[in-house]
N, C-alpha and C positions, 0 to 999 in steps of 0.2 A: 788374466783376462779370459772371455769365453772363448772355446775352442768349436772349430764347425764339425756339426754334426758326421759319422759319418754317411756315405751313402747320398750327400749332399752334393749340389753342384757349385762351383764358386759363381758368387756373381756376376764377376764381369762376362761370364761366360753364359749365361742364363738367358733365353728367348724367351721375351713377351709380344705380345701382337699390337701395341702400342702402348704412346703416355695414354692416349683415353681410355682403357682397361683400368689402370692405374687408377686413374683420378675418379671415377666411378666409382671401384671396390674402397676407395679411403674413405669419398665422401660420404658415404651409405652406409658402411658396414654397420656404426653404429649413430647412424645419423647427423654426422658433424665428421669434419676433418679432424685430422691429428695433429697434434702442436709441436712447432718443434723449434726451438730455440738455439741460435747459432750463438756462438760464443766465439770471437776470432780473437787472433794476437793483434793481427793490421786491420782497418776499415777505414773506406773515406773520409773524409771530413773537410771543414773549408779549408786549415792547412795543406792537407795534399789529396785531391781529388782520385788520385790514383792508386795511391798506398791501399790495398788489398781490394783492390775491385774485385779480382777476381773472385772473391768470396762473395762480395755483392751480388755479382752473376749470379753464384749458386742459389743465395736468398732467393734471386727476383726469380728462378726458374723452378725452386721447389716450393713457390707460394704457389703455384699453378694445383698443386696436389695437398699440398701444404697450409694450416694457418700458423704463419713463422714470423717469429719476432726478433730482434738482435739484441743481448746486451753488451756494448763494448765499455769494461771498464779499463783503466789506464792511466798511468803516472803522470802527469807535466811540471816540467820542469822550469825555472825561473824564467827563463827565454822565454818560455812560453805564455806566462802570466804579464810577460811586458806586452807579449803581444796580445793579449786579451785572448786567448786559447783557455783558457780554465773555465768550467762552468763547477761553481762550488755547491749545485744541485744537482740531484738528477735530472734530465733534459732527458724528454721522449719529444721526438719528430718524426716525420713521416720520410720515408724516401721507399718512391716507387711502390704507394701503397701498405707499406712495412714496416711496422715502428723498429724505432730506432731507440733504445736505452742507454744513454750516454752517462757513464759514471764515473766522476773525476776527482783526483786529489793531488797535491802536490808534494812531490819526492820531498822528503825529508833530505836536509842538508845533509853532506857527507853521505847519504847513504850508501854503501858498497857490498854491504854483505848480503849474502844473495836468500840466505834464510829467510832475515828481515823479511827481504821484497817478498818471498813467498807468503809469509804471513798476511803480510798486508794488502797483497794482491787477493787473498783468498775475502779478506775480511770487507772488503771494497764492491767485490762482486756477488759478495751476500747482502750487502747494504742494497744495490740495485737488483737483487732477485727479489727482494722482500717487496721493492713497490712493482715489480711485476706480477707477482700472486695475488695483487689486491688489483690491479689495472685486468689482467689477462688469463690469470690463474694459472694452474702447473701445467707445466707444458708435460708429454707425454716423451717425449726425445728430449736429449742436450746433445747438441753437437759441435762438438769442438775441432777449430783448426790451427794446429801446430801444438806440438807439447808442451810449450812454455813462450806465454804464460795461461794461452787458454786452455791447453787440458789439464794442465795445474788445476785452474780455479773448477774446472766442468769437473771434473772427479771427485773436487770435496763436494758442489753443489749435489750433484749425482748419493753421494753415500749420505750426506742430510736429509736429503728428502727422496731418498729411494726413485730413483729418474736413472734409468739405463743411458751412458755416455759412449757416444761415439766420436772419433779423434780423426779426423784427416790431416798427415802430417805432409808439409810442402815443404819444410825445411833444407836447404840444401849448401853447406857439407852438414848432414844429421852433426856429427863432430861438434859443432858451436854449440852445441846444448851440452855437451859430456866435458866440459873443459875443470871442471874440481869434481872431486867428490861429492860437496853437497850438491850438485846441480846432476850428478849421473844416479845421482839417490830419488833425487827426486824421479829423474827421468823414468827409472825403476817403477819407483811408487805409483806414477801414475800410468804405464803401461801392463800396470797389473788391477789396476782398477777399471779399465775402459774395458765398456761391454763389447765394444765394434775397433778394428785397427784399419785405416783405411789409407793406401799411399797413394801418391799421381801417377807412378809409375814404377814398373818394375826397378830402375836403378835405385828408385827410393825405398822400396821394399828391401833390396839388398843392404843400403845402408843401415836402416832400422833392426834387420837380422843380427848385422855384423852386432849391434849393442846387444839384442835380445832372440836370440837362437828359437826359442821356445814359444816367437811372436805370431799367429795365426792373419796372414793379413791381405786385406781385403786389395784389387788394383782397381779403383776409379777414376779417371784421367778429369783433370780441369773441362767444366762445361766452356764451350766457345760459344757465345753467339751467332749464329747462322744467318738469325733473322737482322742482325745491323751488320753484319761482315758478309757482303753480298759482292759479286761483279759488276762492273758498269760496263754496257756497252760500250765499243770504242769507237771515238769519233774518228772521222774522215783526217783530222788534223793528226789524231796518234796515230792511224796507218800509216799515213806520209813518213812519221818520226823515223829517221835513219838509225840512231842509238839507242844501246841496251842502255836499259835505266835500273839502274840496282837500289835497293832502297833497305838501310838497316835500321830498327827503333830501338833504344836500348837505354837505360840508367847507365850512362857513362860513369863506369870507373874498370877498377882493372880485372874484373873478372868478365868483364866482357870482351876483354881481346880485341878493340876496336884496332889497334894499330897492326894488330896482322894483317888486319884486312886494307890498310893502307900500306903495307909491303905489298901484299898481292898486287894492289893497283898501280906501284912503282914495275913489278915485273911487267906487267902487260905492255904499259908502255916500253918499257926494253924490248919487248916482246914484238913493236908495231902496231899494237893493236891500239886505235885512235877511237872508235866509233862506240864509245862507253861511258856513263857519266856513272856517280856514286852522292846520295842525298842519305844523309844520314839524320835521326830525329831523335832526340833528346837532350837531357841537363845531367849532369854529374863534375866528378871533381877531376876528371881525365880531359874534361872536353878542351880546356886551352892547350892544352900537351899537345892534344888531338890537332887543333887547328894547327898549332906550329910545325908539327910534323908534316903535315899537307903542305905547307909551306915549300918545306925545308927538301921532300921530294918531288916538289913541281906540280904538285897538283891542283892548284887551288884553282885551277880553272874546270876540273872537273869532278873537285869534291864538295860537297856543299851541306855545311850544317845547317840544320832547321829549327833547332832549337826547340825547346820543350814544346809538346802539341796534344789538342785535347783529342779525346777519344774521335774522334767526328772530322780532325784532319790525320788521326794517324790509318783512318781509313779511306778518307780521299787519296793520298801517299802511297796504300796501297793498292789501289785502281790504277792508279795512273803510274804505276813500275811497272818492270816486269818481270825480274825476279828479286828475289827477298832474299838478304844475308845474314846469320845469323853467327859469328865468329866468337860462341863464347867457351870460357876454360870451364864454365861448370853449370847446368842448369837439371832441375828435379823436372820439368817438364818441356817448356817451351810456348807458352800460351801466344805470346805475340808471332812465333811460326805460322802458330795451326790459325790466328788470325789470318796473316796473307794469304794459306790453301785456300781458305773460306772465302776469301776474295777471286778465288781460282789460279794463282798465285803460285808458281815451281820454287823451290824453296834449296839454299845450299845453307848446309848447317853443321855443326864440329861433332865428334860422340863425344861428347863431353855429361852422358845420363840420361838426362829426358828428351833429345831429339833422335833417340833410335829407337824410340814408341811410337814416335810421331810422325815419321818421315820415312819414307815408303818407297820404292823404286819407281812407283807410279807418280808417284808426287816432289822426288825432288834429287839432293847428292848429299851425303852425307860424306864427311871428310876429318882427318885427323886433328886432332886440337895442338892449336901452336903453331900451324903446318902455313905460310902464307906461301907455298909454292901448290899445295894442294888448293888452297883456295883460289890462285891464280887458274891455276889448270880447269877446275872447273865451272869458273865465270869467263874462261876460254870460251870454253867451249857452247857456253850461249851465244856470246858477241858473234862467234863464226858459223850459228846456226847448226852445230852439229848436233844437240840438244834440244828434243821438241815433246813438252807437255801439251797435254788435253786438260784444260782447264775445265773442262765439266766434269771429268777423274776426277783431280786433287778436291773439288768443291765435294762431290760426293761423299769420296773418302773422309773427308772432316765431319759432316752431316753424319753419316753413318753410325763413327765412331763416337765423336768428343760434342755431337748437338744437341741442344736444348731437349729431345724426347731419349736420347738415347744414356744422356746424363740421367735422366729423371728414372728412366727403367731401371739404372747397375744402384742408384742411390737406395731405391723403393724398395730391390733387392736385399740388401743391405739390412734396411730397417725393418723389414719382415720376417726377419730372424734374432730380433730382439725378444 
């Protein structure tokens, strides 16, 4: 892969005087924007609305500077053909202004060998570039998210038709990609092919090192939305409200540690401490565990699942808490964190990788993973007011770093050195 210059500055670290510089000098330079073509591993769709939004964000915020199109090709599997999830064409639709190139087939019985799928992944996402150079023509950028299977495909596309590849990997344990040889070959191959290596955070740059010592790589952190993830003034009704209201969102299953955080809230109570409730939001395959456990320590009068919720109540949810927990064994960034700061939100979160990028002394407590006497202690320490954020801080601090202009400048960066 290309190595930076030297004498160069890295980009996350590079000062521009705004996105409108940006967006001017792309649009003008040669009289048309630049095209740049996302290629992700996950993206929404009617099955699951949420499966790679975050990439969605990035589309809908570098179309600002951007003419960016998506293609998501992808396997489905028989379950999924009962459900009528196959589309045996290509399908381009619109979302949020953006097309959308949807390219579909279905996994081959028995398929297990991961060569195969490379193959056919690669040959699937040349079927759908081919009607995108006749709809929208070559995009100037390919940029891929996660190594497999979009920088798979973005690296053949990129060496076929000479198109510089950029790889944002969000993967986290990097590990799940290296588990054979032909899958750490691949890995190889395709991190010697991308022109741009870009991770969410430094834990995730470390892990990508640990595979490839020799990796030059860029730290971009997940755009947040700023402009949907806002404060709400507080009603006369929540001043009154006596109790700390903690609020977790999460894919329930076991790497998100939910049940530490329901020891914690058995300690508290041991503790005296009454004047605290716990709403948690999501679906996963822990969550009956979960309920039972609330059960089984007495809490079910102040623990309360919410059950899967759209974008638009997991921000209502966040207004109306007060602080946000975030109890997981492992995460490459934290977007639903830096969501609640956004909301002006104090935030208690594990170092378990991308919440020590994230999370700030100004903005929140970061605490050991596994630890549910640390998490205890420091949702103490709100209930009894000894803990006091500036929610106009933590909102700043997000805007600053991970906002809509401030993604837009480290990204521009980035592709300005292609």
């Amino acid at each position: 892969m290309r190595t930076e210059r030297s004498g160069r500055s890295s980009p996350a670290i590079i000062k521009f005087r705004g996105a409108a510089l940006i967006q001017r000098s792309l649009r003008y330079r040669h009289g048309k924007k630049k095209k740049v073509l996302i290629l992700p591993s996950w993206f929404p769709d009617k099955a699951s609305e949420v499966s790679g939004i975050f990439i969605h964000d990035q589309a809908r915020v570098l179309s600002r500077a951007y003419d960016v199109s998506v293609l998501v090709p992808r396997f489905v599997g028989w379950q999924g053909v009962i459900k009528g999830n196959l589309r045996p064409k290509t399908q381009v639709e619109q979302s949020d202004g953006i097309e959308v190139y949807r390219e579909e087939t279905l996994v081959p019985p028995g398929m297990k060998f991961f060569r195969l799928r490379t193959h056919l992944l690669a040959k699937l996402a040349r079927r759908g570039f081919g009607k995108i150079l006749m709809n929208w023509g070559k995009p100037d950028i390919i940029h891929a998210h996660v190594i497999f299977p979009g920088g798979w495909m973005a690296v053949n596309l990129g060496r076929d038709y000479a198109i510089p590849v950029v790889l944002t990997e969000h993967t986290g344990p990097f590990s799940v990609h290296l588990q054979s040889e032909v899958q750490r070959r691949v890995a190889r191959e395709t991190l010697r092919q991308v022109n741009s290596l870009i991770a969410v955070s430094p834990d995730m740059a470390r892990q990508v090192h640990t595979f490839c010592p020799s990796a030059t790589i860029h730290i971009v952190g997940n755009v947040i939305m700023t402009d949907f993830f806002t404060p709400q003034t507080v009603t006369p009704a929540e001043k009154l409200r006596s109790t700390t209201r903690f609020l977790s969102v999460a894919l329930l299953n076991e790497n998100k540690g939910m049940h530490y955080l329901l020891e914690a809230m058995q300690l508290l109570l041991q503790r005296g401490a009454l004047s605290f409730e716990l709403f948690i939001g999501g679906e996963g395959p822990t969550r009956p565990g979960l309920e039972n456990m609330a059960n089984e320590l007495g809490l079910s009068g102040r623990c309360h699942f919410l059950g899967m919720l759209t974008r638009s109540e997991v921000k209502h949810w966040m207004q109306r808490s007060d602080v946000f927990v975030l109890p997981s064994l492992g995460e490459t960034f934290g977007v639903v964190v830096c969501e609640a700061m956004a909301c002006g939100k104090p935030v208690i979160a594990t170092r378990c990788g991308g919440p020590e990028f994230v999370v700030t002394p100004e903005t929140g407590i970061l605490v050991d993973v596994a630890d549910p006497l640390a998490l205890a202690d420091a949702m103490d320490k709100f209930i009894s007011g000894q803990m006091v954020f500036d929610s106009n801080v933590i909102r700043r601090n997000i805007v600053t770093r991970f906002g809509e202009e401030a993604f837009l400048r480290n990204i521009s960066a980035v592709y300005r050195e292609l």
